[in-house]
C-alpha angles and dihedrals in degrees: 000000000000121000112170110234127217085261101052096043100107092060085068091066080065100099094233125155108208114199111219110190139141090209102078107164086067098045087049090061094041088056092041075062102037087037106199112043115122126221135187111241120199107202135005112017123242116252090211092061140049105253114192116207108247092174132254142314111219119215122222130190117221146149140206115261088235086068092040084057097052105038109020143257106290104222102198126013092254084067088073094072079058111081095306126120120216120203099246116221125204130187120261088212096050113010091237123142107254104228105208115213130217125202136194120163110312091342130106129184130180127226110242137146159127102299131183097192131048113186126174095204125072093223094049087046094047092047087055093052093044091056087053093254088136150305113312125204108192143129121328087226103060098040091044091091094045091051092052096051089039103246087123129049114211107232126222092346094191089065116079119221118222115281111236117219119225127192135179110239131213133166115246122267141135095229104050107166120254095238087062090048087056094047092049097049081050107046089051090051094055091040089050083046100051086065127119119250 
């Protein structure tokens, strides 16, 4: 999700260590030790830490056009409950079923339906909607480059899917050192830049 640009080149001579985990309960306790290590946090934010606002991540629903093939286009999102298989999603942190929301106007509808795969991780949801296995709502940013080259379908493009917030994460502390500082003012630029216009 960060990929450092030209202009930003000169912030990854910085020494930084940058802690990537799903699990974030666990990586929370490792920084309140380390004090001072930053991560990226994608929803709500932690009340133990200083999260600072890097925007939103927005969610799309799509499919492969191999599944489009076998089981039909879905027209509108209530035609999911009718013969059609999402690709479930649980959180890695509690082990709960994420349920994705769509919105159009004053209307709300709520992703459910049949599924023969439940998966905790987005790569391992996106591969699975990428082998036909089921309609995938996910981040706008993984699926961007399979929608271009046609290996996913965007599915009822005149609903809205949920925005995720992200944030960029730090224990507290006074002295925070100056290469975290960096790393946090950069990380929040590319995230700010990866939106969508």
């Amino acid at each position: 999700m960060l990929s450092p640009s030209p202009a930003s080149s000169r912030r990854r001579e910085a020494g930084l260590y940058v802690h990537a985990s799903t699990h974030r309960r666990g990586l929370v306790q490792k920084d309140l030790q380390l004090k001072w290590t930053p991560f990226i946090d994608i929803g709500s934010a932690v009340d133990s830490l200083i999260a600072r606002s890097a925007g939103t991540l927005p969610l799309v629903t799509c499919a492969s056009p191999v599944y489009v093939q076998r089981h039909g286009l879905p027209r509108e999102p209530a035609d999911l409950m009718q013969g059609h298989t999402i690709v479930r999603m649980n959180s890695p942190r509690s082990g709960r079923d994420f349920v994705f929301q769509l919105h159009r106007d004053e209307q709300l509808f709520e992703i459910r339906g049949s599924h023969r795969l439940s998966v905790n991780d987005s790569s391992a949801a996106l591969a699975a909607g990428l082998a036909g296995l089921g309609v995938l709502t996910t981040y706008a940013f993984l699926v961007t480059p399979h929608l271009r080259s046609g290996a996913l379908v965007r599915l009822f493009p005149d609903w809205r899917g949920d925005d995720v917030a992200v944030h960029v994460a730090y224990p507290a502390n006074r002295h925070l050192a100056s290469k975290v500082r960096e790393f946090v003012e950069w990380a929040i630029e590319l995230l700010r830049a990866s939106e969508p216009a």
